[in-house]
N, C-alpha and C positions, 0 to 999 in steps of 0.2 A: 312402473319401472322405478326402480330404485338405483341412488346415487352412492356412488362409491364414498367414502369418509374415512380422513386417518385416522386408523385404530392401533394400539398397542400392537394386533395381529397381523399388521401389514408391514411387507419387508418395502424398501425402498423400491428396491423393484417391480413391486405391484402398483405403484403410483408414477412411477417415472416413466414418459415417453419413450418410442423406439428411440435410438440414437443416432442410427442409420437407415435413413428409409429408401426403401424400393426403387429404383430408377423404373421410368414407367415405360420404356422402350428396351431394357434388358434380361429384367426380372432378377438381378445383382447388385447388390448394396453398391452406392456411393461409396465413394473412398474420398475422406477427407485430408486433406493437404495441410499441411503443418509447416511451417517456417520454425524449425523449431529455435535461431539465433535469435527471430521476433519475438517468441512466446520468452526466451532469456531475458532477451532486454525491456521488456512489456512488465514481468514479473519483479524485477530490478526496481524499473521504475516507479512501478506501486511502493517496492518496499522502502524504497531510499523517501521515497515522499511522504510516509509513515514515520521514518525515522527523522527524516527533516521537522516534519510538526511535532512531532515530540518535544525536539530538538528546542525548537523556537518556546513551547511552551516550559520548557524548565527554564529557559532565558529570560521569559518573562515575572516565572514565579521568584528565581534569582534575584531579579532588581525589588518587587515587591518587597523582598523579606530582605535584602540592603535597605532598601529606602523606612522600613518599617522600627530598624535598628537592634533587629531580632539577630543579627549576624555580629559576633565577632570579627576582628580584622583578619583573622588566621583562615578561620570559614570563611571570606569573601573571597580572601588568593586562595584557598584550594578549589572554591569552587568556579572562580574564574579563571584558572587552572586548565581547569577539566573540562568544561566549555568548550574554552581554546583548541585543547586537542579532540573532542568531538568534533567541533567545525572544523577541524583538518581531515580527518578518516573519512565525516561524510564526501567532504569533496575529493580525496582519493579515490574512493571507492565509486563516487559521480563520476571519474576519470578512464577510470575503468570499464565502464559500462560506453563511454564514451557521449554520458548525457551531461547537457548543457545547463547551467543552476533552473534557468527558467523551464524547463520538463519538470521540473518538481514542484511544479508548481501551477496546479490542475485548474480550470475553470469551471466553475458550479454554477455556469448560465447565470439564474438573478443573482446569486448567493455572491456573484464574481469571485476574484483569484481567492484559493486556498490558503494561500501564506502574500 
């Protein structure tokens, strides 16, 4: 018996599980139930807490390169600036979603908080 293997020749669908399997008292696929407001705000969530560490990490590279004195004063107001109004949009758009700062801010078990 030989073991199937991805090859150049194999489309996704030859590798990929059924997606809906068998109910075993009807002989008719499961139907999967979708909250689709969850999947919105679940989706959101990921994205804004992508955008939040982004976020945080241009803030840190900011002070670096202030503190380094690679920064003009003109480059430090614009980009203290810009900052400002980033951390306003994310938290609009956090508003929106109707997520609380700390949702964006994920638990990695030992790793603890993301941000």
């Amino acid at each position: 018996m030989t073991t199937k293997h991805p090859s150049p020749h194999h489309t996704m669908d030859d590798l990929a599980p059924p997606i809906l399997p068998r109910s075993s008292t009807e002989g008719t696929p499961r139907k999967l139930e979708i909250d689709g407001d969850r999947v919105r705000n679940g989706l959101a969530q990921l994205v804004l807490t992508l955008v939040k560490l982004l976020h945080e990490l241009l803030e840190r590279q900011a002070i670096r390169r202030m503190d380094s004195g690679s920064l003009t004063d003109e480059e430090i107001e614009r980009l203290g600036m810009t900052l400002m109004r980033q951390a306003d949009e994310l938290d609009k758009l956090r508003e929106v979603f109707g997520l609380e700062d700390d949702d964006l801010n994920f638990n990695l078990g030992p790793l603890g908080r993301l941000l």
